[in-house]
Backbone and ligand atoms as CSV (ligand in chain L), in Angstrom:
chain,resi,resn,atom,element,x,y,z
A,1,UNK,N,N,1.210,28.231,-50.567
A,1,UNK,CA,C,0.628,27.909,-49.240
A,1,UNK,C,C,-0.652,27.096,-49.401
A,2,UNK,N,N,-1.064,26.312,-48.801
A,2,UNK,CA,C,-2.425,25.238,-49.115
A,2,UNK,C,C,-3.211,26.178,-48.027
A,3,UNK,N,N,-4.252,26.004,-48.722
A,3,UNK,CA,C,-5.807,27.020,-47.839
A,3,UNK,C,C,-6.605,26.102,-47.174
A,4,UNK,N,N,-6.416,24.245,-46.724
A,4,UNK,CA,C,-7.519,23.914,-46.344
A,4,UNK,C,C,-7.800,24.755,-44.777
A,5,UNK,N,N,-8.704,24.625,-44.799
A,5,UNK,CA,C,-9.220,24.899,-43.003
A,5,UNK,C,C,-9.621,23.518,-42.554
A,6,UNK,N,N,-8.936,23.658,-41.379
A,6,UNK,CA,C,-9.063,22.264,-40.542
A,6,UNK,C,C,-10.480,22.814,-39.529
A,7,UNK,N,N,-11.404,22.079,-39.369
A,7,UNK,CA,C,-12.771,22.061,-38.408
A,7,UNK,C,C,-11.874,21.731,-37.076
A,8,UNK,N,N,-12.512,22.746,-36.877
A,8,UNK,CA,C,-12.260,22.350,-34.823
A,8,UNK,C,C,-12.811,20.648,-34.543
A,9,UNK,N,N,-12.336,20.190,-33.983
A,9,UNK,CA,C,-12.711,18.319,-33.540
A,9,UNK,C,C,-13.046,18.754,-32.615
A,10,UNK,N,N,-14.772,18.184,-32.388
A,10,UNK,CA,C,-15.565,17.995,-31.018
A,10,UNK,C,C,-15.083,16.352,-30.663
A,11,UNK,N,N,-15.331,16.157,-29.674
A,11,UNK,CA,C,-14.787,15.121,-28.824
A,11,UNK,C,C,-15.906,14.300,-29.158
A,12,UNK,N,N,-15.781,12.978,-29.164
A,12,UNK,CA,C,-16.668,12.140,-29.844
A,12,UNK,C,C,-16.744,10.553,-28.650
A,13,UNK,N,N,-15.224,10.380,-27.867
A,13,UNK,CA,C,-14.871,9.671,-27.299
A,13,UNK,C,C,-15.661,10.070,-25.699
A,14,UNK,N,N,-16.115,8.926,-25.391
A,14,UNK,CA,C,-17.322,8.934,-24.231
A,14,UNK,C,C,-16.078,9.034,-22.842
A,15,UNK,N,N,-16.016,9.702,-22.186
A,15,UNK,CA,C,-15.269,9.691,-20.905
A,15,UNK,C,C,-15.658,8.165,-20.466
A,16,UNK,N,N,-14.441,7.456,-19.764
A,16,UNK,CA,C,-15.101,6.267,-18.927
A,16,UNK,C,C,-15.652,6.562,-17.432
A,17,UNK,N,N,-16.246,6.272,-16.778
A,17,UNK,CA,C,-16.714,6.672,-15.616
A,17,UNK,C,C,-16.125,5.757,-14.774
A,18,UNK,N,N,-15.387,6.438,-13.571
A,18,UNK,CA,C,-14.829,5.523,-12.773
A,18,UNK,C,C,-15.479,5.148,-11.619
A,19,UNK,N,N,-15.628,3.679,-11.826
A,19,UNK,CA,C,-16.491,3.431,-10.497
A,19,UNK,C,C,-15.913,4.131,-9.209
A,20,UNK,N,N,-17.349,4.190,-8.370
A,20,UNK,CA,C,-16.823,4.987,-7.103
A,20,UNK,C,C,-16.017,3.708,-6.128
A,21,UNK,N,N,-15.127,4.368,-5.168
A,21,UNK,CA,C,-14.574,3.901,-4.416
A,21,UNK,C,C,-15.501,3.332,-2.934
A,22,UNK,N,N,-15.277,2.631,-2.211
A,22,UNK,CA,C,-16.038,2.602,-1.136
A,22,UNK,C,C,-14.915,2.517,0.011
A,23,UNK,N,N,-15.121,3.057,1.419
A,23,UNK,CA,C,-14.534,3.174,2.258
A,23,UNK,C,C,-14.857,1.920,3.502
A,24,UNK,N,N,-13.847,0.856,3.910
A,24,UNK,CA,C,-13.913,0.104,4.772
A,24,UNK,C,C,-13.829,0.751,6.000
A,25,UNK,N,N,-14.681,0.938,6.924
A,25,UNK,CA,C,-14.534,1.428,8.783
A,25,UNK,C,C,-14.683,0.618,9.713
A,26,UNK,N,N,-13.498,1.149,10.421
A,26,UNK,CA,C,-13.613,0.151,11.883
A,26,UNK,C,C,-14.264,0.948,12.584
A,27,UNK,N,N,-15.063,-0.030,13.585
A,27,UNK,CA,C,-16.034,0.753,14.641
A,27,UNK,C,C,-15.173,0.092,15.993
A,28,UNK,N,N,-15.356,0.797,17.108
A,28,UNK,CA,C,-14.896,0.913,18.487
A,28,UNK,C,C,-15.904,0.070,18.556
A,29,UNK,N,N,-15.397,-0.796,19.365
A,29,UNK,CA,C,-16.636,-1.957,21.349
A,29,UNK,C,C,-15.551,-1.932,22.111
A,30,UNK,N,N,-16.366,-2.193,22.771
A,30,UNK,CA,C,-15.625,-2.315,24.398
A,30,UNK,C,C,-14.714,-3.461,24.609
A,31,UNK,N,N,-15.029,-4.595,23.867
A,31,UNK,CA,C,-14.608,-6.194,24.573
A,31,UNK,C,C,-13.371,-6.212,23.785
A,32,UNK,N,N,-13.102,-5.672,21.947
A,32,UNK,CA,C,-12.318,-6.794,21.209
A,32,UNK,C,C,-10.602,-5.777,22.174
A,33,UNK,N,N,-10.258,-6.876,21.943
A,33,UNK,CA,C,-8.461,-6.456,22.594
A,33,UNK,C,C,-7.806,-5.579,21.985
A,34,UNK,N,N,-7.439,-4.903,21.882
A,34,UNK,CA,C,-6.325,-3.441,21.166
A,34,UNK,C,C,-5.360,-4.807,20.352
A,35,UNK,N,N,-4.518,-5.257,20.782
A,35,UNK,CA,C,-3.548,-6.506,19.917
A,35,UNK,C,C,-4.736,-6.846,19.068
A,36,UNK,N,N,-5.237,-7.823,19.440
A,36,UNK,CA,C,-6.433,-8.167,18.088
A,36,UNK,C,C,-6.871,-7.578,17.228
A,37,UNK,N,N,-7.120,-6.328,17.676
A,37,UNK,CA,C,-7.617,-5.684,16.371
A,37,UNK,C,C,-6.481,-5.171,15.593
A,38,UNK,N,N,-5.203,-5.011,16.217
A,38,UNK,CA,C,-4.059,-4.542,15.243
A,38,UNK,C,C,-3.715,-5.513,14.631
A,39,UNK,N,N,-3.999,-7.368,15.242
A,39,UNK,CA,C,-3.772,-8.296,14.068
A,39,UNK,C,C,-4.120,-8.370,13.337
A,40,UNK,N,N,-5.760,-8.078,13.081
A,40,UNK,CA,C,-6.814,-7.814,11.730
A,40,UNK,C,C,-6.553,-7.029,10.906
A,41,UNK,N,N,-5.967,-5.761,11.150
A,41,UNK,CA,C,-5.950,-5.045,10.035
A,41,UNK,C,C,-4.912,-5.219,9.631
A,42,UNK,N,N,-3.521,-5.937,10.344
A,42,UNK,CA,C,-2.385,-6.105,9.853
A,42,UNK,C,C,-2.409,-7.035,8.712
A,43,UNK,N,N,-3.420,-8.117,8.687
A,43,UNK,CA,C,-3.139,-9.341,8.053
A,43,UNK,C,C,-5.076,-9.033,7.146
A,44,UNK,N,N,-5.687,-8.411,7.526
A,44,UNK,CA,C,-6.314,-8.524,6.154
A,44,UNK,C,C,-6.700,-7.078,5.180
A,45,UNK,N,N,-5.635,-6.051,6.084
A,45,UNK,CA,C,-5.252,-4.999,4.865
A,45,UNK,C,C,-3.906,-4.821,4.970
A,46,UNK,N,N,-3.611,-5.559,5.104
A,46,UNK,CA,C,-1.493,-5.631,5.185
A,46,UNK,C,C,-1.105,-4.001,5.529
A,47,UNK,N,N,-1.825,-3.870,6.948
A,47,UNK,CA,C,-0.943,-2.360,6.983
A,47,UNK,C,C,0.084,-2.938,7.753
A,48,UNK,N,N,1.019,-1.773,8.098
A,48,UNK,CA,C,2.459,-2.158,9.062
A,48,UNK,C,C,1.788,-1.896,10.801
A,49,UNK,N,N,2.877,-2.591,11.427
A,49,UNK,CA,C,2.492,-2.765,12.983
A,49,UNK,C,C,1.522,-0.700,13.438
A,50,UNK,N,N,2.597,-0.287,12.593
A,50,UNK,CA,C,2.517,1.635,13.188
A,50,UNK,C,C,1.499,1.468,12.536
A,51,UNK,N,N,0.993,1.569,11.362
A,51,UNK,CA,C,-0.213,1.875,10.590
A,51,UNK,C,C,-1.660,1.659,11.209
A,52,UNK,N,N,-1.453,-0.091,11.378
A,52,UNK,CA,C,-2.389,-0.554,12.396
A,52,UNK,C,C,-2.823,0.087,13.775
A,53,UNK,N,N,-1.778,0.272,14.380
A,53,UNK,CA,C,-1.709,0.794,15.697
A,53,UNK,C,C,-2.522,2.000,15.535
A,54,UNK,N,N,-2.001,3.353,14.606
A,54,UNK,CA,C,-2.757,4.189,14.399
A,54,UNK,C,C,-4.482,4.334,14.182
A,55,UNK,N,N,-4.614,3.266,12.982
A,55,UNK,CA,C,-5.494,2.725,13.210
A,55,UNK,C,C,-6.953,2.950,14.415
A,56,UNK,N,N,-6.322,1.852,14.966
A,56,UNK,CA,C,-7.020,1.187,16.301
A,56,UNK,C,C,-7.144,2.217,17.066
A,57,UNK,N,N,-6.215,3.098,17.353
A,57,UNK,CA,C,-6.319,3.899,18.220
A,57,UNK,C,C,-7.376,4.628,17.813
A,58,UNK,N,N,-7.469,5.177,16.770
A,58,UNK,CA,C,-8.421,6.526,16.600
A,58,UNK,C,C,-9.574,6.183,16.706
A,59,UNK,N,N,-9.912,4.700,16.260
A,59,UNK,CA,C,-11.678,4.355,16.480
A,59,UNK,C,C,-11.700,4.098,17.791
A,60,UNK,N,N,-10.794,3.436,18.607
A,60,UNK,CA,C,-10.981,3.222,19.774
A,60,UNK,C,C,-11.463,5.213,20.571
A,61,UNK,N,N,-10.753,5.984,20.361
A,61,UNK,CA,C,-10.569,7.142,21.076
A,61,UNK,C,C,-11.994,7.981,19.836
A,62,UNK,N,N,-12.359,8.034,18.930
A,62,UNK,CA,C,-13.164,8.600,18.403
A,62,UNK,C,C,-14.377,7.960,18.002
A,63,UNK,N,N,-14.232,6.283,17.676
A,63,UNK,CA,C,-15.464,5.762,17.745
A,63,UNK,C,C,-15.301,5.212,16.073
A,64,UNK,N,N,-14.958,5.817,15.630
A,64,UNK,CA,C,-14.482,5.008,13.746
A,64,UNK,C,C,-13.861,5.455,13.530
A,65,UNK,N,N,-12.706,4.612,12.215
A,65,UNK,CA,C,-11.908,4.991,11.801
A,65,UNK,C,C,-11.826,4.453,10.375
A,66,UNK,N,N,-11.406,5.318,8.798
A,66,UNK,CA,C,-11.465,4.800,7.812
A,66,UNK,C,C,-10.335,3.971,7.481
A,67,UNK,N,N,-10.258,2.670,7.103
A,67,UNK,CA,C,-8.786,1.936,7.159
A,67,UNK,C,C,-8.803,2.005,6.006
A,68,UNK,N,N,-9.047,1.985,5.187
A,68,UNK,CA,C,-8.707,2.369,3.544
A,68,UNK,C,C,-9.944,2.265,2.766
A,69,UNK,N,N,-9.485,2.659,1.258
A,69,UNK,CA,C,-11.098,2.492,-0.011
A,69,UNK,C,C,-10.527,1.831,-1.125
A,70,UNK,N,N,-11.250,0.853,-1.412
A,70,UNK,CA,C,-11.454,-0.138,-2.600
A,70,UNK,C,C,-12.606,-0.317,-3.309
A,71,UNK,N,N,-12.720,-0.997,-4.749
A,71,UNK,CA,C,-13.920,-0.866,-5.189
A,71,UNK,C,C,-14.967,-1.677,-4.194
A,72,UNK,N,N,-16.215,-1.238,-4.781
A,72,UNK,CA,C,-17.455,-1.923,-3.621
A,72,UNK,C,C,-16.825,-3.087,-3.832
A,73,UNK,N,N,-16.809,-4.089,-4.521
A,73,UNK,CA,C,-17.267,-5.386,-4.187
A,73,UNK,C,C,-15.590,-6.049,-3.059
A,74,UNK,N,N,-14.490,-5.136,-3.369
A,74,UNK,CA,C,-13.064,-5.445,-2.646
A,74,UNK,C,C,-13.268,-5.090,-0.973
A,75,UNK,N,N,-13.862,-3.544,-1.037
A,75,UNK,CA,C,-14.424,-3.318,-0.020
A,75,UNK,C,C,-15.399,-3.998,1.385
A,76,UNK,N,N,-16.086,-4.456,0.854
A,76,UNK,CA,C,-17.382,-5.477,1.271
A,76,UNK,C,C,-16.295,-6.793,1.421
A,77,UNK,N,N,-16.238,-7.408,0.826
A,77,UNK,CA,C,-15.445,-8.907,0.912
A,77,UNK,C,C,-14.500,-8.650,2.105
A,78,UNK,N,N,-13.592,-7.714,2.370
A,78,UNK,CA,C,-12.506,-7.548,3.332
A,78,UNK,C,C,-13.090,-7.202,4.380
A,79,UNK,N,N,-14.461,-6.096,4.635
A,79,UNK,CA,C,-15.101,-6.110,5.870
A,79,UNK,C,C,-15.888,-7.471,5.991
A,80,UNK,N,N,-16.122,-7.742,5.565
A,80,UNK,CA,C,-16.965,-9.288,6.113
A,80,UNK,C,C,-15.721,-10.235,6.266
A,81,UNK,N,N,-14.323,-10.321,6.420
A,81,UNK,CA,C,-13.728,-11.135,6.237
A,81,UNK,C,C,-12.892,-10.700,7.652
A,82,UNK,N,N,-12.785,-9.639,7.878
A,82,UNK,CA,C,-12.412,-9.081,8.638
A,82,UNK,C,C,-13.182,-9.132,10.521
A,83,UNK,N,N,-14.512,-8.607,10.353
A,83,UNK,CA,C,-15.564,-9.203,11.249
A,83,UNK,C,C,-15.330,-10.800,11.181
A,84,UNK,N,N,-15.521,-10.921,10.462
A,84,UNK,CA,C,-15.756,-12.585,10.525
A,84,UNK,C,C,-14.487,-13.557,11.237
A,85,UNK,N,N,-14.058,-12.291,11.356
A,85,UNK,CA,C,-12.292,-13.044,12.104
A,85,UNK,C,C,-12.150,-12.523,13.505
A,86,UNK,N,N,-13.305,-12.178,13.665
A,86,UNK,CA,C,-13.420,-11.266,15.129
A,86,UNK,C,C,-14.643,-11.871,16.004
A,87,UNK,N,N,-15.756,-12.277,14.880
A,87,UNK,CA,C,-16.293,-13.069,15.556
A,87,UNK,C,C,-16.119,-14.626,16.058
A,88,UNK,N,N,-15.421,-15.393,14.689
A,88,UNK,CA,C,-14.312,-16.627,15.462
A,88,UNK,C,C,-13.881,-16.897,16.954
A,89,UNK,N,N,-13.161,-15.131,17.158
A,89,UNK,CA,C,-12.880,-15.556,18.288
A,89,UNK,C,C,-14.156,-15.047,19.213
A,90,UNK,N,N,-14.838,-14.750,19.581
A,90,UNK,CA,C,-15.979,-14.330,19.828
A,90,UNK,C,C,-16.159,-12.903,20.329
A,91,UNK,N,N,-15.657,-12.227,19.420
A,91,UNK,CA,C,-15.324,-10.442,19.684
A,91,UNK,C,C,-16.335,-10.276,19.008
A,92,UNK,N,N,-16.918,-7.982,19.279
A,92,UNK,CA,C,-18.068,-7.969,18.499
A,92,UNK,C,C,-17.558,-6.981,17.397
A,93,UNK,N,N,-16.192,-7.287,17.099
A,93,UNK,CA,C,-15.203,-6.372,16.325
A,93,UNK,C,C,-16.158,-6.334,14.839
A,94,UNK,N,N,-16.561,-4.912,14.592
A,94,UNK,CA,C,-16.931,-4.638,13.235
A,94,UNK,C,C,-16.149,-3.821,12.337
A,95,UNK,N,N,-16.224,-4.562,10.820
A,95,UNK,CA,C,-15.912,-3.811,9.998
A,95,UNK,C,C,-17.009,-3.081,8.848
A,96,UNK,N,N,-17.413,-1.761,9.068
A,96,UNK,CA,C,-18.708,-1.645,7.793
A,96,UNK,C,C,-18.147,-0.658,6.078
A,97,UNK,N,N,-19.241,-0.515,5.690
A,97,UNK,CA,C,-18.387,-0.143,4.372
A,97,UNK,C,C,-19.499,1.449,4.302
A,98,UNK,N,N,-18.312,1.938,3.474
A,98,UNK,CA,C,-19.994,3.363,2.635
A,98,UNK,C,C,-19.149,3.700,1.433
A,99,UNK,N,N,-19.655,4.532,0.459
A,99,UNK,CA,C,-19.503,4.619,-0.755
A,99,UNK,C,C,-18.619,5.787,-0.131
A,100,UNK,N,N,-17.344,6.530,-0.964
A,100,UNK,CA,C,-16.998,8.165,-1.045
A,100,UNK,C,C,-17.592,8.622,-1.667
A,101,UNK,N,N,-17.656,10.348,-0.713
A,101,UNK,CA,C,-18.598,11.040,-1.696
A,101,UNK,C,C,-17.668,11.412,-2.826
L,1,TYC,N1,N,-11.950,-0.342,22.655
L,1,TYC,C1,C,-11.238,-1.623,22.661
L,1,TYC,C2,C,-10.589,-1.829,24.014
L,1,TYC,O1,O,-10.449,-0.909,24.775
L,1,TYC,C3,C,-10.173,-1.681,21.560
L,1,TYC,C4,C,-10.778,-1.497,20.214
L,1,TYC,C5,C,-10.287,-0.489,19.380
L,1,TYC,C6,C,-11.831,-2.290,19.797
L,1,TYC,C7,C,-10.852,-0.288,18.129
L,1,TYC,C8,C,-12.403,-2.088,18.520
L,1,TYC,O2,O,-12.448,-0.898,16.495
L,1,TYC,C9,C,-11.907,-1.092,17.708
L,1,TYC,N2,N,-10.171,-3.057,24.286
């Protein structure tokens, strides 16, 4: 029988840290159109007509709603791209961002 003793292995390999996610929100106004805003999120977070719809509704009826989380910088780019397609037409349709906890 061989007698070595094997040492317990401490972990040596650094965990990677995963960047945090950030959450894109739609906020409720009064002016932008229910259709409009289901075109925005249809076409610049490719949800489906139902998805959207859901959507819209809940910020409209609660005041925000989280439409999905991407890293910060994916996050940010799609709400400013998003507003920015709302103000075009001259809506005061916002999209803002926050980190998850
Ligand atoms: N409240 C708007 C209306 O009644 C519709 C709307 C819903 C606007 C959600 C913005 O984030 C929003 N026409």
């Amino acid at each position: 029988m061989s007698d070595i003793t094997l040492k317990p292995r401490t972990r040596t390999k650094p965990k990677t840290a995963r960047p945090k996610l950030h959450k894109v929100i739609l906020v409720n106004d009064d002016f932008t159109p229910r259709e409009f805003v289901v075109t925005v999120l249809k076409a610049e977070f490719r949800l489906s007509e139902d998805q959207a719809y859901r959507v819209m509704i809940t910020a409209h009826q609660r005041g925000v709603c989280v439409v999905a989380v991407f890293p910060k910088d994916v996050a940010e780019t799609k709400a400013t791209r998003a507003t920015d397609a709302g103000r075009r037409q001259g809506f005061p349709l916002l999209f803002t961002t926050e980190p998850e906890e």
